[in-house]
KEDREN-987667 format. One record per residue (C-alpha): residue in three letters; x, y, z. Coordinates in steps of 0.5 Angstrom, whole numbers, padded with zeros to 4 digits, always signed. Example, Ala and Ser with C-alpha at 12.3 -4.5 7.8 and 13.67 -1.06 7.14 Angstrom:
ala+0025-0009+0016 ser+0027-0002+0014 
***
This chain:
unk-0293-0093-0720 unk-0290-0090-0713 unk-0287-0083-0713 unk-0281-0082-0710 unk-0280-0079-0704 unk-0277-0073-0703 unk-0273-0070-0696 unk-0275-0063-0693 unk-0269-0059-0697 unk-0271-0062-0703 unk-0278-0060-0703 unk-0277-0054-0700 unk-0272-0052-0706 unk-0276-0054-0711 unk-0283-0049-0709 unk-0276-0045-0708 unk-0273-0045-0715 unk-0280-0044-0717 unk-0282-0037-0713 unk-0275-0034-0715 unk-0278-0036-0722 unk-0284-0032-0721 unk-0284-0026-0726 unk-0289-0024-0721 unk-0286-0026-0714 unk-0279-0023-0717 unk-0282-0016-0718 unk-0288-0015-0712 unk-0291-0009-0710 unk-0295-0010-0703 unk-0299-0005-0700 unk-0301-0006-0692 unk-0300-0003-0685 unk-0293-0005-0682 unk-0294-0009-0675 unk-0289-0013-0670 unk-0284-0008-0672 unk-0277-0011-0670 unk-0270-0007-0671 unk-0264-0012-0672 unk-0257-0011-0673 unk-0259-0015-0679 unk-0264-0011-0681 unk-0272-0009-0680 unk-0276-0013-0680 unk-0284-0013-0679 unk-0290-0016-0681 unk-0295-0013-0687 unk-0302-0015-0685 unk-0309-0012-0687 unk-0316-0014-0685 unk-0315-0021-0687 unk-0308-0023-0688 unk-0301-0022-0686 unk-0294-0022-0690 unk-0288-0023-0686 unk-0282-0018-0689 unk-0274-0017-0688 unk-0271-0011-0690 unk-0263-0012-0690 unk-0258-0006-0687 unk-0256-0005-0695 unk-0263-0003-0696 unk-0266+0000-0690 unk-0260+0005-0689 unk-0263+0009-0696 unk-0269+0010-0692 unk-0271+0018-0691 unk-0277+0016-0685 unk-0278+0012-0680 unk-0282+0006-0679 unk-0287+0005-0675 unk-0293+0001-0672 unk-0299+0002-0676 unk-0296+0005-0681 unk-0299+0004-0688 unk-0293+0003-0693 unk-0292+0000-0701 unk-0287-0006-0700 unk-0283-0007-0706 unk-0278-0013-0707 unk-0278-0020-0708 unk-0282-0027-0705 unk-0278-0033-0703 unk-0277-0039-0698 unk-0272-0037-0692 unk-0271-0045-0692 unk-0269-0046-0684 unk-0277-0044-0683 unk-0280-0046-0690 unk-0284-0040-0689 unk-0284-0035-0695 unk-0283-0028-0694 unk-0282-0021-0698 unk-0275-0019-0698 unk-0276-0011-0698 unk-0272-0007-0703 unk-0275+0000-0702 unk-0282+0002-0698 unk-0286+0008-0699 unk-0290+0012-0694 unk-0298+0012-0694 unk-0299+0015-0687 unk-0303+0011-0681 unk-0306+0006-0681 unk-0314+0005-0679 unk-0312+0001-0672 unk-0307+0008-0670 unk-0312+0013-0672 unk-0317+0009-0667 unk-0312+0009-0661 unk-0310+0017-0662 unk-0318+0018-0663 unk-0319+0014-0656 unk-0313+0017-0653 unk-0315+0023-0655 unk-0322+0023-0652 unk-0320+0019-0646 unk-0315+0024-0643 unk-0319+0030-0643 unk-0325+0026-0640 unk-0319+0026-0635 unk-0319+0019-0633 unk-0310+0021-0634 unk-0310+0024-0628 unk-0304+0024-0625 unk-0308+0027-0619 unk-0313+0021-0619 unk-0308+0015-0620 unk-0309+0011-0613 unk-0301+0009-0610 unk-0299+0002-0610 unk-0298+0000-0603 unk-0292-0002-0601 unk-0293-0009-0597 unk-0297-0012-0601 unk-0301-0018-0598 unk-0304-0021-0604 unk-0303-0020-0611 unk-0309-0020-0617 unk-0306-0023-0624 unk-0310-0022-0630 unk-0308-0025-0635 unk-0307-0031-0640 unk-0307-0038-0635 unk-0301-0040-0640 unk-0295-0038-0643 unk-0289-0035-0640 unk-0292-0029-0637 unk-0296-0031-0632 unk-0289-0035-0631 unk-0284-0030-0630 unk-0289-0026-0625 unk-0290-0033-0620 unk-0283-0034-0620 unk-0279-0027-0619 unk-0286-0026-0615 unk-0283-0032-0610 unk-0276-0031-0611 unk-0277-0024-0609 unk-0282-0025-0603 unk-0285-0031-0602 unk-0290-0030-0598 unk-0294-0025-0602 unk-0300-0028-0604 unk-0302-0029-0612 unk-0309-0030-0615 unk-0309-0032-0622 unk-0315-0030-0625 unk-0315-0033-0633 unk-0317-0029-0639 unk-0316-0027-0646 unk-0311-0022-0648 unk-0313-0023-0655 unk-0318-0023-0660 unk-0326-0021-0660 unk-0328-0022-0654 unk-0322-0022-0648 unk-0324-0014-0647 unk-0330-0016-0644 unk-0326-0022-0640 unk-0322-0017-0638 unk-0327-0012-0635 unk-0332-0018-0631 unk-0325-0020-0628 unk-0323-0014-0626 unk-0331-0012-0623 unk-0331-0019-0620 unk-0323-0017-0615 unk-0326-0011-0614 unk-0332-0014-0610 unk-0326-0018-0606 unk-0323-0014-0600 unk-0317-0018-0599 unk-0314-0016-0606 unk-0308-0010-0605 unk-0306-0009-0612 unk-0308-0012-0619 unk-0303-0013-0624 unk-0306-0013-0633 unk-0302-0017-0636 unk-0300-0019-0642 unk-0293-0021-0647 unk-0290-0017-0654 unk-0295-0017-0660 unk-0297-0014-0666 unk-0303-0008-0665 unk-0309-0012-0667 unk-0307-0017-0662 unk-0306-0012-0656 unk-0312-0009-0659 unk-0317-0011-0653 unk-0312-0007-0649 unk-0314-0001-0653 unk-0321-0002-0652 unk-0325+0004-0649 unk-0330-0002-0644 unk-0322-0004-0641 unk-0320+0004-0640 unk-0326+0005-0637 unk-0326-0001-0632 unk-0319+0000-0629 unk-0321+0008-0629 unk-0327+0006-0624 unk-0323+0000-0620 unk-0322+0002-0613 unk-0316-0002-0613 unk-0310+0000-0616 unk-0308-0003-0623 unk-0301-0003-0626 unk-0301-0005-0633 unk-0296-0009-0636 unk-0297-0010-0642 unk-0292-0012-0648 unk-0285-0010-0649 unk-0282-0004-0646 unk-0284+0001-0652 unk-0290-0001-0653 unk-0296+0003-0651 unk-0304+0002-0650 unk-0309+0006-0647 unk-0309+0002-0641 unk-0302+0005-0640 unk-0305+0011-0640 unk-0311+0010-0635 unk-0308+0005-0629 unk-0305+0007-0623 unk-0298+0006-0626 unk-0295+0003-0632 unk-0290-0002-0632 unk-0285-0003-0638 unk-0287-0011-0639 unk-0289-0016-0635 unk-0283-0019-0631 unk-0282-0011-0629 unk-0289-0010-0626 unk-0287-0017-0621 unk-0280-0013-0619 unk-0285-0006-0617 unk-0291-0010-0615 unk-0287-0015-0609 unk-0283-0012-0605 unk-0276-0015-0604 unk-0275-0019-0597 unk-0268-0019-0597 unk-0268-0011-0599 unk-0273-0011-0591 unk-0267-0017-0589 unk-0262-0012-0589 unk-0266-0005-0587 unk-0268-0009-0581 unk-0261-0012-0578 unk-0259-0005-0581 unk-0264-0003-0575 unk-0263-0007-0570 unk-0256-0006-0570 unk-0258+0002-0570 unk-0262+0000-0564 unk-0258-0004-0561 unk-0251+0001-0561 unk-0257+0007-0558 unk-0260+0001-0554 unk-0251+0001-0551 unk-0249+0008-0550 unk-0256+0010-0548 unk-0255+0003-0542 unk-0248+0006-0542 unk-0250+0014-0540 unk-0255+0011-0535 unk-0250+0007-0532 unk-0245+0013-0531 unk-0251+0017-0530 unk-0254+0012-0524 unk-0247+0010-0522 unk-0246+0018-0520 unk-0252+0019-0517 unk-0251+0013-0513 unk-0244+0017-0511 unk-0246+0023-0509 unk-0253+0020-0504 unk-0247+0016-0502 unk-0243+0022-0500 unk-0249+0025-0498 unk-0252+0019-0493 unk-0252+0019-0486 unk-0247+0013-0487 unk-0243+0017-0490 unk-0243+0023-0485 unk-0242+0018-0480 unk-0235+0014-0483 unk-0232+0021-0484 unk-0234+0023-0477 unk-0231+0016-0475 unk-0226+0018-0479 unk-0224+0024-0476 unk-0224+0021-0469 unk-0219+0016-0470 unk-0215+0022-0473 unk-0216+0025-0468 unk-0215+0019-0463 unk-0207+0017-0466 unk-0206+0024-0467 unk-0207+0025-0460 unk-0204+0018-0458 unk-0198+0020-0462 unk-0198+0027-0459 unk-0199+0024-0452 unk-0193+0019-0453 unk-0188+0024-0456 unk-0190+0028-0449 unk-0189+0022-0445 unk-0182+0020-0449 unk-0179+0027-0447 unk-0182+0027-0440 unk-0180+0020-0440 unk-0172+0022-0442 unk-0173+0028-0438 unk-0174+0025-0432 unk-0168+0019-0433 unk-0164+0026-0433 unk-0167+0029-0427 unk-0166+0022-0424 unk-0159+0020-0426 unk-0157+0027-0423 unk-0161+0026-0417 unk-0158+0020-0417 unk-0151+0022-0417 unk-0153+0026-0412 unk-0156+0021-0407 unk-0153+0020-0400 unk-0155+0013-0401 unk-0150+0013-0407 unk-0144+0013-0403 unk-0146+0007-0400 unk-0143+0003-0405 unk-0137+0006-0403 unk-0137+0004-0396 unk-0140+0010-0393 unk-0146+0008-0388 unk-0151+0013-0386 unk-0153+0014-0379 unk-0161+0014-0377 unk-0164+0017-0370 unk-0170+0013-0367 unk-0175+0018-0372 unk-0170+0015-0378 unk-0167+0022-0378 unk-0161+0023-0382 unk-0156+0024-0375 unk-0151+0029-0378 unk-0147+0031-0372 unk-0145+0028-0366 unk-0150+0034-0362 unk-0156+0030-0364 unk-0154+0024-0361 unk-0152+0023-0353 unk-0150+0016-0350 unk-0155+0011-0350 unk-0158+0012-0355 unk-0161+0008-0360 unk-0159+0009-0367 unk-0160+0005-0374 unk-0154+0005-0378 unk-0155+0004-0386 unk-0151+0000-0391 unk-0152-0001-0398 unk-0154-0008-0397 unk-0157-0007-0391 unk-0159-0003-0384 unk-0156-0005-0376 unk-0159-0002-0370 unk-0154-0001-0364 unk-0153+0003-0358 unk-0148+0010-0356 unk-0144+0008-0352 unk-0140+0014-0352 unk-0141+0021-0356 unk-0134+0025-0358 unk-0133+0032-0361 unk-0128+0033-0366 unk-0122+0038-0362 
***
C-alpha cells in the first residue's frame, strides 16, 4: 500500500500540533549561554548554545519589557517558555517567556581573562600602534576567499580608488585551526616589501565563531607585524582581542575599505581646487610682474640716453618755433612798421608829384637843379617825368623879378 503524500505545510503542521501538545515542550526550562544576540522591533532574539548544541530563541516585546537586566553575549541564562515550528522556516525554536540570570558564560570570562593579561603586557599601547599610510599602494586582505566580505571590500576598494592594489590571502576565519591560517598569513605578508597596509577581516557571527580572533597566537601575531593591521571583524558592536591589539580598529569590514583606501575623487577635487589656487596666484603674481616690469621698463626708458636725447630734441624745436615764432612776430612789426615809414615817405617823395604833371629837373651829375643860379645857358640838363626822362640844352636862364 502506497502512503499518501503530504505537501510541506501539511507535514510542517502535523510535527507542529505534535510539539504544542508535548507536555514537556509546552513548559521548558533551558539552560545555556546566549550567543548572536540580536534586538528587534519585535523582540530579542538570540541562540542558546553550549558545548554541543544550540537552540535558536525569540522573546516578543509582551515579555521582554518585564525584564529587569540586560542580556548580553555569553551570558549564562535558564530560558523558560514553550518549543514549536515557526512554519515559514520549518525550524523549531523556544518562544521565551521569562529568562533568569546565571552570570558569564566560560568563552566571556576567556576573553576578560585574555584581555586582561594582554593590556598590562601593553600590546594596547596606543603609543605603540604603527599609522595607516594614507596612499596606500597595495592592500593585503586576510580573510574568507568567499563570502560577502571579501566582496564588499573589492568593490568600494575599486569604487573609491581603483588603482590600489588588493592581495587576497584565503583563510579560516572559524573553526580549530583558522588561528593558526591567520597568523602563518600575516608571517608570510610580513616578508613581502610591497604591502602597505593588512586588513583582518571577517563577517557578524556568534562568540564561538569569531573565537579565533580572540586567541593569544592572533594578538600576539599582529602585535609583532611590522606592517600596520586594521581589524575589521563583525559588526559594529562587536569586540575581539584582535580589535584591541591592531594599529586601528574598524567597526565592520565594509568600513575598514572606506578608511584603508583613500577616495580618488576626494584628491580629484582637492587637486583642481589647487590647481586653480596656483593658477589665481600663478595670474596676479604674472600680473605684479608685469606691472612690476612695465615700471621699470619706464623709468630706464626716462632714465636712457635715448630719452635725454628726445627730450633735448624736444626742447630745441621748442625753442626753434619759439624763436621762429618770436622772430615772425618781429619781422611782422617791422614789416608794418616799415609799410608805415614808407607810405609816409612816400607821400613825401618828390617823385610822387610826378604823377601830377610835375617834372624834376637834374644837372649833369643828376642833382636835383632847385634855382635857376645852378644852371647857366647851355647846359645840359635831364628833365624826370613819371613815365620817363628827356635830356635837353639851356637856351636861356631867367630870374624871377
Amino acid at each position: 500500500m502506497q502512503l499518501k503524500a503530504l505537501n510541506v505545510s501539511e507535514i510542517t503542521d502535523y510535527i507542529k500540533r505534535m510539539m504544542d501538545n508535548d507536555i514537556i515542550l509546552r513548559n521548558v526550562r533551558v539552560r545555556g549561554e546566549i550567543s548572536n544576540l540580536k534586538y528587534h522591533s519585535t523582540g530579542i532574539y538570540f541562540t542558546l548554545k553550549d558545548e554541543v548544541a544550540s537552540l535558536k530563541c525569540v522573546m516578543f516585546n509582551e515579555y521582554s519589557r518585564l525584564l529587569n537586566f540586560t542580556l548580553q553575549d555569553g551570558m549564562s541564562v535558564i530560558a523558560t517558555g514553550r518549543i514549536t515550528v515557526y512554519e515559514k522556516s520549518g525550524t523549531y525554536q523556544l518562544y521565551v517567556q521569562s529568562i533568569q540570570s546565571e552570570g558569564i558564560g566560560a568563552l566571556y570570562l576567556a576573553f576578560n581573562k585574555l584581555k586582561e593579561k594582554l593590556e598590562k603586557e601593553g600590546l594596547f599601547d596606543s603609543d605603540k600602534k604603527e599609522p595607516i599610510p594614507k596612499h596606500p599602494k597595495k592592500i593585503a586582505v586576510v580573510t574568507s576567499p568567499t563570502g560577502a566580505v571579501i566582496r564588499d571590500i573589492i568593490t568600494i576598494s575599486r569604487r573609491r580608488n581603483p588603482t590600489v592594489d588588493i592581495l587576497v590571502v584565503p583563510v579560516l576565519v572559524q573553526g580549530s585551526s583558522a588561528a593558526d591560517e591567520i597568523c602563518n598569513a600575516l608571517r608570510i605578508l610580513n616578508k613581502r616589501e610591497d604591502i602597505d597596509v593588512i586588513i583582518l577581516a571577517r563577517g557578524g557571527g556568534s562568540l564561538e565563531e569569531i573565537w579565533p580572533f580572540n586567541e593569544e597566537k592572533v594578538a600576539r601575531c599582529i602585535y609583532a607585524s611590522r606592517i600596520p593591521v586594521v581589524s575589521a571583524v563583525g559588526h559594529e558592536t562587536d569586540f575581539t582581542i584582535s580589535d584591541f591589539v591592531a594599529d586601528l580598529r574598524a567597526p565592520t569590514p565594509s568600513a575598514a575599505a572606506e578608511i584603508v583606501v583613500p577616495d580618488i575623487k576626494v584628491y580629484q577635487r582637492e587637486l583642481f581646487l589647487l590647481k586653480t589656487k596656483l593658477l589665481t596666484l600663478m595670474t596676479a603674481e604674472l600680473n605684479r610682474k608685469k606691472k612690476e616690469f612695465e615700471g621699470l621698463k619706464r623709468a630706464l626708458y626716462l632714465n636712457s640716453p635715448a630719452k635725454k636725447s628726445e627730450i633735448l630734441r624736444h626742447k630745441v624745436e621748442n625753442l626753434t618755433a619759439s624763436l621762429y615764432n618770436e622772430m615772425l612776430s618781429i619781422y611782422q612789426h617791422k614789416r608794418n612798421d616799415f609799410l608805415i615809414l614808407a607810405e609816409k615817405l612816400n607821400s613825401l617823395s618828390p617823385l610822387k608829384v610826378l604823377t601830377r604833371g610835375y617834372t624834376i629837373v637834374l644837372d649833369k651829375q643828376e642833382k636835383v637843379i632847385s634855382s635857376v643860379e645852378d644852371i647857366k645857358p647851355y647846359d645840359e640838363i635831364k628833365i624826370l617825368f613819371k613815365d620817363g626822362k628827356a635830356k635837353a640844352v639851356v637856351q636861356e636862364v631867367k630870374e624871377n623879378e
